[in-house]
N, C-alpha and C positions, 0 to 999 in steps of 0.2 A: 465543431467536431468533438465526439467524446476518443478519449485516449487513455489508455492506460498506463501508468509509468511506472516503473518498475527499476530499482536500484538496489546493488550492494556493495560495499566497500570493508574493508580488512584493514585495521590498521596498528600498528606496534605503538603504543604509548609508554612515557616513563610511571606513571601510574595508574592504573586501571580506574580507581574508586573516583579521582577526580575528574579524567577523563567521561567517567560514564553521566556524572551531574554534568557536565558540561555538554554532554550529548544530548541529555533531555532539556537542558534550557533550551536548545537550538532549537527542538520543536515547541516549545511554548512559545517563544519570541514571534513565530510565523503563524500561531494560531494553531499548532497540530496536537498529536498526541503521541504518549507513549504506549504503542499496544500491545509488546510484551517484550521480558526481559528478565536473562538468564545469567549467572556468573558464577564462577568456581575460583577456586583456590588450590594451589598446590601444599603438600606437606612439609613443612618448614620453612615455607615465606606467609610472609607478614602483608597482608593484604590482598586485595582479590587479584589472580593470574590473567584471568577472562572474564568477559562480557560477553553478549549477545543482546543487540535488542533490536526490536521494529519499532519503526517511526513511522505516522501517518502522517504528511505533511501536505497543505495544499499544494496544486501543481503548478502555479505560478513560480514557488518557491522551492521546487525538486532539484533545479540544478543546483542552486547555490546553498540549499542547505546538506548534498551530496559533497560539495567543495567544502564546506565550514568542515565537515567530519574528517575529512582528509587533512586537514591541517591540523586538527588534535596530534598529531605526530608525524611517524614515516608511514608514510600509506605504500603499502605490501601490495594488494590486490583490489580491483573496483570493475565494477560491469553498471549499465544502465542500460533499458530499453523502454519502447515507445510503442504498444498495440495500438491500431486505429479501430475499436468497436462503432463504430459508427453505425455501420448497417446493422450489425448485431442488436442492437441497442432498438432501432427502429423497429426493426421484425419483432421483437418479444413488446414493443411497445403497443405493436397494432394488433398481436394473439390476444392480449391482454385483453385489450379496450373492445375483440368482435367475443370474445369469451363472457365479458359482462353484459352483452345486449342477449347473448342462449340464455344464459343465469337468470335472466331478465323475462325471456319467453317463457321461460320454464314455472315460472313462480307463477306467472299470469295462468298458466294452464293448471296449475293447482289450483289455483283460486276459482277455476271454474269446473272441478271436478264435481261426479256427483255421486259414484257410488265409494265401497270403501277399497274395491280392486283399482280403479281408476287413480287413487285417493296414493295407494302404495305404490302402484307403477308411475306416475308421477313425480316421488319422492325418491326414490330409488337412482332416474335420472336428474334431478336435481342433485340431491348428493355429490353423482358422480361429477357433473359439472362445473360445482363449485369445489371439487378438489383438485380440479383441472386448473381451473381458476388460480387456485391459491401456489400450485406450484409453479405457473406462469409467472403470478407476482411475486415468487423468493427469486427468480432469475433475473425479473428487471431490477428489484431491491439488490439484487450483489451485483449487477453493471453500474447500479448510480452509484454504489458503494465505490468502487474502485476506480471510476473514473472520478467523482467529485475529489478522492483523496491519492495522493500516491505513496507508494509505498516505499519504505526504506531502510533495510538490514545489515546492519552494522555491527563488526566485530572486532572489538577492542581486547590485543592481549599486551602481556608486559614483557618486558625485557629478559631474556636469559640471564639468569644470577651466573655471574662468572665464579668456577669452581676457588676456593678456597687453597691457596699454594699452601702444600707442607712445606716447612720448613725443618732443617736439621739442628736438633742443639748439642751444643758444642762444649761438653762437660770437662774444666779444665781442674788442674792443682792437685790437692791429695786427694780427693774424692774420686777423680776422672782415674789416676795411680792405683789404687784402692782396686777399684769396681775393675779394671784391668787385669791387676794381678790375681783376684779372686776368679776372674774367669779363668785365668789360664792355668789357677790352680785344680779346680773344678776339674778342667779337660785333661791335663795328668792324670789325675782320680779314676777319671774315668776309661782313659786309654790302661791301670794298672790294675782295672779290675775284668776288663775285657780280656786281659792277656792270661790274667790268673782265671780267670771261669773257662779259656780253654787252654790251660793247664791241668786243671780237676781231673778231667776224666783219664788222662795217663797217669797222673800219681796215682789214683784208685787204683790201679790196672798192675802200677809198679810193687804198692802195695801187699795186694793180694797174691803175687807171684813172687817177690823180692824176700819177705818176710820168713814163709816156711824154708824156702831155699835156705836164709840165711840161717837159721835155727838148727837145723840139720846139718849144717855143715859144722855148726859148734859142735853139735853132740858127737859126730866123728871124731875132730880133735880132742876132746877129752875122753874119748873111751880109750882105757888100760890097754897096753901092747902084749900078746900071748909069750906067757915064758916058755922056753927052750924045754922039751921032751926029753925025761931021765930017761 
């Protein structure tokens, strides 16, 4: 039977970097490959956050090199499936093989052409034949593909960095006395200048009104009192 197989698995690792050489030994050790692979980094950790890669492994060895990845750590999520291209596989096998016996007619029939219209409408459907051809054979080429190998997507991330506790420091002696009384000297200051800036604007006011009043009432008191009429 040809079969398709098809796997992916997610898994939380305590280090990415060595986890991921450890995911590619697995396919070496079974004869497979690595067919691609992708990883990132977070800002301000210190080695890679994630992986992604594909494994082509043979299919004898899908389940258990699916179980080996899983055991790189806590495995989070995994899926696996099984197409049966069987007939698929057959029908593009036999388009194939009745497509190169036209390809085949066709060339004969050139060979026995004799003028030069003959000569290009010949060639024309030949052409188009063996392009017919050639796309029939990329469709059997990607069914042997996927069935000789199967496939396997795996994604390794790391651990959530636990936030960093603040902690409070606890400034003791003259310093901690110090830094104290200076603020609360600070805060008088500034409670005695809040009080004076709205003060300002009544003293202007007392000012401007208070002053000539008071002036004026001088100059009464000492003005001379009228003597008595001879």
């Amino acid at each position: 039977r040809d079969i398709v197989y098809r796997g992916s698995i997610t898994v939380r690792v305590a280090d990415v970097g060595r986890a991921l050489a450890r995911a590619e030994a697995l396919a070496l050790d079974v004869d497979g490959v690595v067919f691609d692979e992708q990883t990132s980094t977070e800002p301000g950790r210190h080695g890679f956050s994630q992986a992604t890669l594909t494994l082509r492994v043979p299919p004898t060895q899908f389940a258990d090199t699916l179980d080996a990845l899983g055991r790189l750590g806590r495995q989070l999520s995994r899926t696996k499936s099984a197409q049966d291209v069987t007939t698929e596989v057959a029908d593009v096998d036999s388009r194939v093989r009745s497509q190169e016996r036209s390809v085949a007619r066709v060339r004969a029939l050139l060979g026995r052409a004799e003028t030069i219209g003959e000569v290009v409408q010949v060639e024309a459907e030949l052409a188009r034949r063996e392009a017919d051809l050639e796309s029939l054979q990329a469709q059997l080429a990607r069914l042997e593909d996927v069935t000789d190998m199967a496939t396997l997507e795996a994604t390794l991330v790391s651990r959530p960095v636990p936030p960093t506790p603040v902690t409070e420091e606890k400034d003791l002696g003259f310093v901690s006395g110090f830094r104290g009384g200076w603020d609360a000297f600070v805060g008088i200051v500034l409670v005695g200048l809040t009080v004076l800036g709205a003060l300002v604007p009544f003293a202007v006011t007392v000012a401007l009104l208070g002053v000539p009043a008071y002036v004026l009432l001088r100059r009464r008191q000492h003005r001379p009192a009228a003597g008595p009429v001879s």
